[in-house]
C-alpha positions in Angstrom: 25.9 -2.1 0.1 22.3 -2.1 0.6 21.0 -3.7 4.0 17.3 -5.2 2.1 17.8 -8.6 1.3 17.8 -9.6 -2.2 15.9 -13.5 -3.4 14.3 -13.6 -0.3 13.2 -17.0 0.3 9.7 -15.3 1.2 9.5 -13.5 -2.0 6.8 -15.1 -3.1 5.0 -14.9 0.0 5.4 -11.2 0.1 4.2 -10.5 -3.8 1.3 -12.6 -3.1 0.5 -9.9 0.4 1.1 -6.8 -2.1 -1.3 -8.6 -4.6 -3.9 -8.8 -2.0 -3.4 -4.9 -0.4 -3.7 -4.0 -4.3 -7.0 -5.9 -4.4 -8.2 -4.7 -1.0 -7.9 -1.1 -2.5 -9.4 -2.0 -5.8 -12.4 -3.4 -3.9 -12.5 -0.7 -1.5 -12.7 1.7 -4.0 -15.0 0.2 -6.3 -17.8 -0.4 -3.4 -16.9 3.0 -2.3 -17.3 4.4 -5.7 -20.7 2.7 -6.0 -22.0 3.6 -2.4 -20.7 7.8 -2.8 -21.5 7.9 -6.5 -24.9 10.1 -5.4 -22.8 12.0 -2.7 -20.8 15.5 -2.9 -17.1 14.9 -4.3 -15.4 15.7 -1.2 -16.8 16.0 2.3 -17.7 13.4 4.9 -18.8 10.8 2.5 -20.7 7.7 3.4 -19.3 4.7 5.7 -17.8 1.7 3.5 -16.9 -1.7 4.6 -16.5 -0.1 7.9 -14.4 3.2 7.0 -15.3 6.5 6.4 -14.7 7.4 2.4 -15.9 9.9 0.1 -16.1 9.8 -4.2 -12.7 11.5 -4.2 -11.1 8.8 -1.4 -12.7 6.0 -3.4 -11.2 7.2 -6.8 -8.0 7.2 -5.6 -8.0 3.9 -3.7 -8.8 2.5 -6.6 -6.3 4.0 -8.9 -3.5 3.1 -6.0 -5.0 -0.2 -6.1 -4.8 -1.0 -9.6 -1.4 0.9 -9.7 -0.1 -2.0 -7.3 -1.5 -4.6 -9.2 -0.2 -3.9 -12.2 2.6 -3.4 -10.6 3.1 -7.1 -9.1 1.9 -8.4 -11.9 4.7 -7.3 -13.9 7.7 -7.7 -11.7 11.1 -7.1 -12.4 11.2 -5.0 -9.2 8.9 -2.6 -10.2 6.8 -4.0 -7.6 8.9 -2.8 -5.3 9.7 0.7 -6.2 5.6 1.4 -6.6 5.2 -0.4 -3.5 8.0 1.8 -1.2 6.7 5.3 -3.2 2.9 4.6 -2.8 3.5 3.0 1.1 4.9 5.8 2.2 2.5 8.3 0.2 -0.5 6.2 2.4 1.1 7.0 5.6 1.9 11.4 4.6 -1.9 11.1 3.7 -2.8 9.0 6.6 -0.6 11.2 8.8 -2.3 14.5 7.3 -6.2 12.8 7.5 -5.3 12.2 11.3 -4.5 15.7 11.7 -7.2 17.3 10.3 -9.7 14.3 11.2 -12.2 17.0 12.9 -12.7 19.1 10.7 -15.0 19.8 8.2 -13.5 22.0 6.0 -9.8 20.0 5.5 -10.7 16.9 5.5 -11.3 16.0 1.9 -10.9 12.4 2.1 -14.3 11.9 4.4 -11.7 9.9 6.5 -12.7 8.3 9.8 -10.7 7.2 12.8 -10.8 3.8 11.4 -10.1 5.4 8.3 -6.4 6.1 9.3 -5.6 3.4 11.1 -6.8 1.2 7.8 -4.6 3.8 5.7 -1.7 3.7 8.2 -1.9 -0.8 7.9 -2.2 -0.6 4.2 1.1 2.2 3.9 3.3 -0.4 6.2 2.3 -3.2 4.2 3.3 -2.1 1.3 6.6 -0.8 2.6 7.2 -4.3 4.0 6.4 -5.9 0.8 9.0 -3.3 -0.6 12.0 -4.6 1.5 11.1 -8.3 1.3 10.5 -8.5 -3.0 13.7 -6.9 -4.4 15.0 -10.0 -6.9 18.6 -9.7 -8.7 20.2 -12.9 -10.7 22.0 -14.8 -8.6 25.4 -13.8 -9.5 24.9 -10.0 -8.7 22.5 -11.4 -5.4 25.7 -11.8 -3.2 26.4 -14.6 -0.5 23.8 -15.5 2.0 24.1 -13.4 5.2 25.5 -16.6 6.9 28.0 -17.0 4.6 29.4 -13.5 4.5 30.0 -13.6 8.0 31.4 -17.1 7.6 28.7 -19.3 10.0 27.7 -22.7 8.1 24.4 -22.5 9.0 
C-alpha cells in the first residue's frame, strides 16, 4: 500500500503552489533569457531577480517551467509524476552547483549561493506538491486514514 495520501482535501491548494513554482521558473527564465541573451552560453552569467544565471541556466528554467505547467494544467496525475522526477532533478543539480559553486571552469550554470538555495526551495516544492496531488476515483481512493484505523473522527 502506498503511504501518500490520495484526494487530499488540499489538492487544490497544492496544484495551485506547483502552478506558481512552474510560473516562477517560466518567469525566471524568460527575464534571464532577456538579460544573458548578449552574454557567453555558459559561464558566470549576469545576476537576475537576485540569482546568479547564465543563457544555458535560463533555457532550462524555462523549459522546466513550462514542462510543469503543462503538466498541472493537464492533470490526471501527470502532475505529479513530472513534479516528483523534475523536484528531485532540481536538488542533484542544486546539489552538484553547490559543489562546484567556486569554480570557474565547472560551474556551467553561473549559479550563485542564492542560486542553490533558490534551486534547492523550488526541488522541495515540487516534491511536496508530488505527495500532496495524487487523485484516484473514490472507489479505488480507500477509507480515510481515520476510518481505517477505526477512530470516528
Amino acid at each position: 500500500m502506498a503511504h501518500t495520501p490520495v484526494n487530499h482535501p488540499l489538492r487544490p491548494i497544492y496544484r495551485i503552489v506547483g502552478f506558481i513554482t512552474g510560473a516562477y521558473l517560466v518567469a525566471f527564465g524568460l527575464i534571464g533569457f532577456i538579460t544573458t541573451s548578449g552574454e557567453e552560453f555558459t559561464g558566470p552569467g549576469e545576476r537576475v531577480l537576485g540569482q546568479g544565471s547564465n543563457m544555458l541556466w535560463s533555457i532550462i528554467s524555462l523549459v522546466l517551467g513550462a514542462i510543469v505547467l503543462l503538466a498541472t494544467a493537464v492533470g490526471r496525475n501527470i502532475d505529479v509524476a513530472v513534479d516528483q522526477f523534475l523536484g528531485w532533478g532540481l536538488l542533484v543539480v542544486g546539489t552538484y552547483q553547490l559543489a562546484v559553486l567556486r569554480t570557474d571552469d565547472l560551474n556551467i550554470f553561473g549559479f550563485t549561493m542564492s542560486t542553490v538555495v533558490v534551486t534547492y526551495l523550488v526541488g522541495l516544492l515540487l516534491i511536496t506538491v508530488s505527495l500532496y496531488s495524487k487523485s484516484a476515483p473514490k472507489a479505488q481512493a480507500g477509507a480515510p486514514r481515520q476510518v481505517r484505523e477505526g477512530r470516528t473522527a
